[in-house]
C-alpha positions as CSV (number, residue, x, y, z in Angstrom):
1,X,101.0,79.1,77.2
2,X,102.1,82.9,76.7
3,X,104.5,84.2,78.8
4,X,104.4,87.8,79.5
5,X,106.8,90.1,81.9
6,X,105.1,93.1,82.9
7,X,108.0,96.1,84.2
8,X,106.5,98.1,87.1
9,X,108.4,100.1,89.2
10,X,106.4,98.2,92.4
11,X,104.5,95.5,92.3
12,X,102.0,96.4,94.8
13,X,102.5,99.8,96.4
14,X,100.3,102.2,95.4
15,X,97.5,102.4,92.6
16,X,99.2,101.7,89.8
17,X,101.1,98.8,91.3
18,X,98.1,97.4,92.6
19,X,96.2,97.8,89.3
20,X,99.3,95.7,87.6
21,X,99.9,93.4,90.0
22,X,95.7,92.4,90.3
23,X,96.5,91.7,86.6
24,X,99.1,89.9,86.8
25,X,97.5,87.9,89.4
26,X,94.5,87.6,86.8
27,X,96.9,86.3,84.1
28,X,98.2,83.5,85.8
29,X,94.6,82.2,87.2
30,X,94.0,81.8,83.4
31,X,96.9,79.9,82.9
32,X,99.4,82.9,81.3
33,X,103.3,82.2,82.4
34,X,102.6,86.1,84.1
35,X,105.8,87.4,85.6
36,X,107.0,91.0,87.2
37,X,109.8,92.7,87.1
38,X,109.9,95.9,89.7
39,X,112.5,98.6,91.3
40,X,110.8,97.9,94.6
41,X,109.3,94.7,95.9
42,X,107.4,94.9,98.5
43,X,105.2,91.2,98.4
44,X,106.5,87.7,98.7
45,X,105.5,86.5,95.5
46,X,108.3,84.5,93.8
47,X,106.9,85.0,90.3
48,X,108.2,88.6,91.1
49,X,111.8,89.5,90.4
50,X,113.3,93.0,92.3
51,X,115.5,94.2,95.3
52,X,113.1,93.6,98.5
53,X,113.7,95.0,102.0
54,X,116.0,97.5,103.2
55,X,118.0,97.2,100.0
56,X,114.3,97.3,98.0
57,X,113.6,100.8,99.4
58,X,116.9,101.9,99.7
59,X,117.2,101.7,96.2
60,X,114.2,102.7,95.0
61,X,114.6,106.2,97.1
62,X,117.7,106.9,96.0
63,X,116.9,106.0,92.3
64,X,113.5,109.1,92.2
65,X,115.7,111.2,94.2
66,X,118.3,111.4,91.4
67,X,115.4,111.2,88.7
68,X,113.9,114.3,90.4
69,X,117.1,116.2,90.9
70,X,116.7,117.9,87.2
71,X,113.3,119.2,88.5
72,X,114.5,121.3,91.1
73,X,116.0,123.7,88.8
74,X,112.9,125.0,88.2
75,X,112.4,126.6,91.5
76,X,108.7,128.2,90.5
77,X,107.7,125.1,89.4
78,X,104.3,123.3,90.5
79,X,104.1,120.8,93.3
80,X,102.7,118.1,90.6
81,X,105.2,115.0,90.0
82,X,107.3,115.2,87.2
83,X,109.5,112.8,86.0
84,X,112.8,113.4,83.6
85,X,113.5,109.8,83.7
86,X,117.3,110.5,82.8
87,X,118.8,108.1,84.8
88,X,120.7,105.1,82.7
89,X,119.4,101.4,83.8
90,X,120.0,98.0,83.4
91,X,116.5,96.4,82.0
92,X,117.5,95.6,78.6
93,X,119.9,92.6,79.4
94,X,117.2,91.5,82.2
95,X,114.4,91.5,80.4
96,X,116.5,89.6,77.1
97,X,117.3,87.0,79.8
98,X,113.9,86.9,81.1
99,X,113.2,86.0,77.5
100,X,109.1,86.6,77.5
101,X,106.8,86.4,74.4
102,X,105.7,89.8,75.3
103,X,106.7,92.6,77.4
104,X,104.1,94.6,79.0
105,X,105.0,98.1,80.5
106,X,103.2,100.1,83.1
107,X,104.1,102.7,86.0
108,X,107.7,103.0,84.8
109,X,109.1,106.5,86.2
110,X,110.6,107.4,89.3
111,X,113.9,106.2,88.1
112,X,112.8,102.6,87.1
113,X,113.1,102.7,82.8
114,X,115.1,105.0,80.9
115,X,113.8,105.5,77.3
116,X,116.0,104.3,75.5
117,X,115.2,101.0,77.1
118,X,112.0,100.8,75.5
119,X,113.8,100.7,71.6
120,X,115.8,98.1,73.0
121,X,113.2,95.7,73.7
122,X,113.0,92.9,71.1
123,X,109.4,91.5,71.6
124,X,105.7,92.6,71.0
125,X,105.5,95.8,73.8
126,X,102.2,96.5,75.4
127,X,102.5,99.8,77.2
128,X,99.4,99.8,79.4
129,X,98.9,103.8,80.7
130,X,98.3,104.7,84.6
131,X,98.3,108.0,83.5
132,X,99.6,110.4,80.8
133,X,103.6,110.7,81.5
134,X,104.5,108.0,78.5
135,X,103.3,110.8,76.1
136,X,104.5,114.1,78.0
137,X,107.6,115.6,78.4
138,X,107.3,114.4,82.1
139,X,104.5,115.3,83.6
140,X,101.8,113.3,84.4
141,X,98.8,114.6,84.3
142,X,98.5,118.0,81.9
143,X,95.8,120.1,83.5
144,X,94.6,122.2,80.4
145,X,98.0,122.3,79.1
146,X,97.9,120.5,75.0
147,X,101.5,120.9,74.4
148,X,102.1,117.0,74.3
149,X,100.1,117.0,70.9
150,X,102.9,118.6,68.8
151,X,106.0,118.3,71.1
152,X,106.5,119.7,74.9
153,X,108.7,122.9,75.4
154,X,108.0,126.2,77.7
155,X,106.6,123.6,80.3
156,X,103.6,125.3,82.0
157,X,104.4,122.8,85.2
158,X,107.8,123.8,85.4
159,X,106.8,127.3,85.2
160,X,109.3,127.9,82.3
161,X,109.6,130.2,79.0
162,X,112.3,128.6,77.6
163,X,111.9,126.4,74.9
164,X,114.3,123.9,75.2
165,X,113.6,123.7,78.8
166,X,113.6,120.0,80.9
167,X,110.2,119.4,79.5
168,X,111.7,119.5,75.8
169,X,114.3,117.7,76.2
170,X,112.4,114.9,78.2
171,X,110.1,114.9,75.1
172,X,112.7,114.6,72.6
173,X,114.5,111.9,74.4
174,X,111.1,109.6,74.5
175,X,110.6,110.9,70.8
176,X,113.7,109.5,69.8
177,X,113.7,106.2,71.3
178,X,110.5,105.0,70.6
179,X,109.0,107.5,67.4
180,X,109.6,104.5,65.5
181,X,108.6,101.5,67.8
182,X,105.4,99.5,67.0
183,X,104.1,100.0,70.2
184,X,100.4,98.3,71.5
185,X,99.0,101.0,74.0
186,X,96.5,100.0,76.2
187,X,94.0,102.8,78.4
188,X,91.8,102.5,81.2
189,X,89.6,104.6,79.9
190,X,88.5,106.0,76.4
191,X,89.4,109.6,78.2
192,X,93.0,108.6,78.4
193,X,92.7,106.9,75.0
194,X,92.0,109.7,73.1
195,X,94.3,112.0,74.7
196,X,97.2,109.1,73.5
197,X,95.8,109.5,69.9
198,X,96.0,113.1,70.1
199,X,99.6,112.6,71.1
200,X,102.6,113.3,69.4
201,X,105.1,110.4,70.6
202,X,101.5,107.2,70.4
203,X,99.4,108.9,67.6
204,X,100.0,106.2,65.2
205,X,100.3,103.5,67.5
206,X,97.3,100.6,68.3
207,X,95.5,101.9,71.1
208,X,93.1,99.5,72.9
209,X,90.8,100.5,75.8
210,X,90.6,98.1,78.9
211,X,89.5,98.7,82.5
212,X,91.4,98.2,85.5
213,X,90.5,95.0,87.1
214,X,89.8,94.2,90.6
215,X,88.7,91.1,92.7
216,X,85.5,91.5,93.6
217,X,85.3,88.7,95.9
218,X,87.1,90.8,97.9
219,X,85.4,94.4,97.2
220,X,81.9,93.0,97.6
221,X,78.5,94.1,99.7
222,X,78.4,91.7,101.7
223,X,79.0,92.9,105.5
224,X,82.3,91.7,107.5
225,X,82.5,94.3,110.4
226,X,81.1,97.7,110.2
227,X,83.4,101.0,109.6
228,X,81.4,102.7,112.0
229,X,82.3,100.8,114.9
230,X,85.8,100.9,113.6
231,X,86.0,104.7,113.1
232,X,83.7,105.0,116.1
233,X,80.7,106.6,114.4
234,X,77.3,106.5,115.2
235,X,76.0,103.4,114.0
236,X,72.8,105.6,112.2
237,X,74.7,108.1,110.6
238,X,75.3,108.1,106.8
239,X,78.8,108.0,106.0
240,X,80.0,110.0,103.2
241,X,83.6,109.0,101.9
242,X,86.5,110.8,99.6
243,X,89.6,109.0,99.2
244,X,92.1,112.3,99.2
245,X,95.5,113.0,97.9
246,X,96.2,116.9,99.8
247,X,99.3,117.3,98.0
248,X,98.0,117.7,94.7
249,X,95.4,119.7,93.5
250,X,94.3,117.4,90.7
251,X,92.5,115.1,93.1
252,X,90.0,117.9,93.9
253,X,89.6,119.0,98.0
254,X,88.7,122.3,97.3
255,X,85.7,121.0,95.5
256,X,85.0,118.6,97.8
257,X,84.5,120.8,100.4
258,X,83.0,123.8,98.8
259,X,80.5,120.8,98.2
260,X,79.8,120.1,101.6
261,X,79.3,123.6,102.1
262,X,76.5,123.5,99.8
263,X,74.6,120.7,100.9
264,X,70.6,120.5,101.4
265,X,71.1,117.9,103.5
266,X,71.5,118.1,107.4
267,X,75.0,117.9,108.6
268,X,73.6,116.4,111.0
269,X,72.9,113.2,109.0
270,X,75.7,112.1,108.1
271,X,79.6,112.2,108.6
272,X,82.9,112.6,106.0
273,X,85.1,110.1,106.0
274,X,88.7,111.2,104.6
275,X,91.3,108.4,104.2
276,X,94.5,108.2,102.2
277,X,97.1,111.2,101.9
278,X,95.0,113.9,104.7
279,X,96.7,116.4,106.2
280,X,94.4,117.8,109.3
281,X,96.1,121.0,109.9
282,X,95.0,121.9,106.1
283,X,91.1,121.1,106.8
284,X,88.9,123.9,105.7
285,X,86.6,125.0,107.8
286,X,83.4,123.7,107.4
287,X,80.4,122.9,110.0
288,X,80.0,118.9,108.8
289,X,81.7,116.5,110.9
290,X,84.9,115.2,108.8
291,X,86.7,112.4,110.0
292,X,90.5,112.1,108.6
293,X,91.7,108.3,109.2
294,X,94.4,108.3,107.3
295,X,96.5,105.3,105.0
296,X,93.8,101.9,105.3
297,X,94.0,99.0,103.1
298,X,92.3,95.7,103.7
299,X,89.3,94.9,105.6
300,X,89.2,98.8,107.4
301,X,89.5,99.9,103.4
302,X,86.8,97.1,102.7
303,X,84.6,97.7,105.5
304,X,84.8,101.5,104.3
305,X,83.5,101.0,101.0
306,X,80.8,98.7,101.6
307,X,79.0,100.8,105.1
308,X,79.7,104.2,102.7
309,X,75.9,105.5,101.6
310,X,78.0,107.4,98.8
311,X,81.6,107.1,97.2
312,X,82.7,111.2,96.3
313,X,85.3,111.5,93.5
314,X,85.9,115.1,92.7
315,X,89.4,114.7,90.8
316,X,89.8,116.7,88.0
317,X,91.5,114.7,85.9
318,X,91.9,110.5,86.7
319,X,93.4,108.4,84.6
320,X,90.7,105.6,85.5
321,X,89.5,106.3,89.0
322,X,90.5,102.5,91.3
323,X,88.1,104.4,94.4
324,X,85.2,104.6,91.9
325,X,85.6,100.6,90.1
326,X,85.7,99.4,94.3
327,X,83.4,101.4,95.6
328,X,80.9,100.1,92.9
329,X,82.0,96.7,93.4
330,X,81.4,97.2,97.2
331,X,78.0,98.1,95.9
332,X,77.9,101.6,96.8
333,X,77.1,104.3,94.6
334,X,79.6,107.3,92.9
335,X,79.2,110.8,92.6
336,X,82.2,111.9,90.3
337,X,82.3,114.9,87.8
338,X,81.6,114.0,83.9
339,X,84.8,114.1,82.9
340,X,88.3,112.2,82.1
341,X,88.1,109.0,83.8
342,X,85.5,108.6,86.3
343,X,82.9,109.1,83.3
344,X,83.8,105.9,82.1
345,X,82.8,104.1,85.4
346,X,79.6,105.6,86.9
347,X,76.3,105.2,85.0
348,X,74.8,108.3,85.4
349,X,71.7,108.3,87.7
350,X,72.3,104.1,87.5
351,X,75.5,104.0,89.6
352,X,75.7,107.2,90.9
353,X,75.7,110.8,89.4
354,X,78.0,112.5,86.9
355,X,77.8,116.3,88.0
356,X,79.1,119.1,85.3
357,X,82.8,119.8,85.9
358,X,83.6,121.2,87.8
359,X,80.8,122.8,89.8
360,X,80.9,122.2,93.3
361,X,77.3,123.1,93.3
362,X,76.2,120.2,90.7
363,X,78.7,118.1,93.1
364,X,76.7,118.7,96.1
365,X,73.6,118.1,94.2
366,X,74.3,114.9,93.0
367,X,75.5,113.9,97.0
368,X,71.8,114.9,98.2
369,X,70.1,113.0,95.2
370,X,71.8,109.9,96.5
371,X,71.4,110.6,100.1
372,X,67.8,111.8,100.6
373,X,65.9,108.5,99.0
374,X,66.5,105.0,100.7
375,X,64.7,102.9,98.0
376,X,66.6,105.3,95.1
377,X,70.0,104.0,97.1
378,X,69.1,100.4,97.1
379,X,68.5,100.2,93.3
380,X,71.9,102.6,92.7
381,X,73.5,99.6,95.0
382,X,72.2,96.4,93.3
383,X,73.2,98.0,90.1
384,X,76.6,99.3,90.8
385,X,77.7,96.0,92.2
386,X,76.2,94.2,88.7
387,X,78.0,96.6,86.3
388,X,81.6,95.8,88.7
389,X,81.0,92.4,88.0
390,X,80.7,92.6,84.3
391,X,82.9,95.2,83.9
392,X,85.6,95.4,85.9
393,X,86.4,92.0,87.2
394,X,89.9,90.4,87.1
395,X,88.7,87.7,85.1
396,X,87.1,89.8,82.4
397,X,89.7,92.3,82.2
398,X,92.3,89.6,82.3
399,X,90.5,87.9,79.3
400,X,90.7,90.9,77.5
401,X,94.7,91.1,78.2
402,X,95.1,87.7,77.1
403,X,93.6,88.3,73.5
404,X,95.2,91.7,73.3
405,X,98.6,89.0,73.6
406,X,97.2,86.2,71.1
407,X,96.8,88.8,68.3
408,X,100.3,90.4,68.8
409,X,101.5,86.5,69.0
């Protein structure tokens, strides 16, 4: 049996949490001695080790609030997250006591891992990548910036000039603590892959590429409830969805909605549903009928997916894209831009449409090709929810995991 401990800074908060912790539930159905060890617990699982409660969150806050403090320096900086990771910890000794066969990293800033942890770590290291900070000098996702290919300094994020600004220094700190490692990198998508090969800190490291998992017993077509009656919608209108993020550009709004500007079909056919991180007061204006509703998870998020005529992911960049690899699973079609992530997971014209980044017009185009042909959105449906299953299941990806850790073994 191996036994793997996978360091996360939660185990089920948020996407990349959820991502680790649906393979970590994976692992152990196959029989792998799977254990996590987090900053912040926030299930009841005893196979996962961390502070849980008010001492959980207390500490986890205070930890990213002295991570962050660095970044406020830089007072023209952008409002993206970036993450200095500075802070000493106190994983080495855990994880030697944990004593695994192999250590498997993921989501590990906010305060959670210092880097020189990772050159401490005496056993085969998997980093799997939620996004691109492991290779930056702290940022996590780059925009157009390339600077992590040779070595970060005059940090476009930070708005700095200075080359051996927080960025540099970040870089050189990872460079120095793992430059020599013999790391395994694992990416959800070949995007993120080949921006880790172009990297100066995993360039000549083993990069594999493996999906995000997901149960799709739980994401599935089959109807439980419908959203409309529990958004209290019009049981014949068409519900177009968009899982936001306001505070960040990255995720796309503005594209969104320039999109539903330039719809040919009638607003009066369907209705925008807006759930996650919406802030109402910063709606543009626009004469469709949005609907913000806000954090849901379980059956409301469920229900959601699987009533949705179309999925809308208009992020810019995605390390993988979880909303796209459910929404297919809940057999319902993706319209997504042909780029970074998401172009891994939608078929074009198969499971959706792949629209030229980033045109809000091709967006809004590939929106009416799904909307305006009922038998057209049957077939996208049958096939999205075939592709999920072969592709993006917690079996298969957790398969893949486990002979990713026989060969290091």
């Amino acid at each position: 049996m191996i036994d793997v401990l996978h360091l996360s800074a939660r185990d089920n908060q948020g996407g990349a949490a959820r991502a680790t912790y649906r393979l970590h539930k994976g692992l152990r159905a196959l029989g792998v001695d799977s254990r996590m060890l987090v900053q912040k617990k926030v299930t009841e699982d005893h196979t996962v080790r961390g502070p849980t409660g008010l001492v959980g969150s207390m500490s986890d806050h205070a930890r990213r609030t002295l991570d962050a403090l660095p970044v406020h320096l830089y007072r023209g900086r952008d409002g993206e997250i970036f993450s200095p990771a500075w802070l000493p910890d106190r994983l080495a000794p855990r994880i030697a006591a944990a004593d695994p066969e192999v250590v498997n990293l993921h989501w590990v800033a906010g305060g959670f891992l210092n880097p020189k942890t990772v050159g401490r770590i005496e056993r085969p290291t998997v980093w799997t990548l939620h996004d691109m900070w492991p290779f930056t000098g702290g940022c996590h996702y780059t925009k157009s910036c390339t600077k992590y290919e040779h070595g970060c300094e005059a940090c476009p994020h930070l708005c700095s000039d200075d080359l051996g600004d927080l960025s540099h220094s970040t870089w050189t700190r990872k460079h120095e603590a793992w430059g020599d490692c013999e790391l395994t990198v694992v990416a959800p998508s070949h995007w993120l892959a080949d921006c880790a090969r172009d990297s100066a800190l995993f360039g000549d490291a083993r990069i594999e590429v493996i999906p995000n998992g997901l149960d799709t017993t739980a994401f599935r077509p089959q109807h439980q409830g419908s959203a409309h009656g529990r958004f209290g919608i019009d049981e014949d209108t068409k519900l177009v969805c968009f899982g936001a993020d306001w505070t960040t550009q990255r995720k796309g709004v503005d594209l969104l909605y320039d999109a539903l500007d330039a719809l040919e079909t009638p607003a009066t056919e369907f209705t925008v549903v807006v759930f996650g991180r919406a802030d109402e007061s910063a709606t543009p204006e626009t004469d469709v009928d949005v609907r913000t509703v806000g954090f849901i998870n379980g059956e409301d998020l469920r229900a959601l997916y699987r009533d949705a005529a179309v999925i809308v992911v208009p992020s810019r960049q995605e390390a993988f894209g979880q909303t796209a690899s459910e929404a297919l699973a809940s057999g319902t079609p993706v319209v997504a831009f042909d780029a970074t992530g998401p172009r891994h997971i939608v078929d074009h014209l198969e499971t959706g449409f792949l629209a030229e980044p980033f045109d809000s017009t091709e967006l809004a185009r590939g929106i009416d090709w799904v909307l305006s042909d009922e038998e057209r959105l049957a077939r996208l449906s049958e096939r999205a929810r075939s592709v999920a299953e072969a592709r993006f299941d917690v079996d298969v990806v957790a398969r893949q995991y486990r002979a990713l850790y026989d060969d290091l073994l």
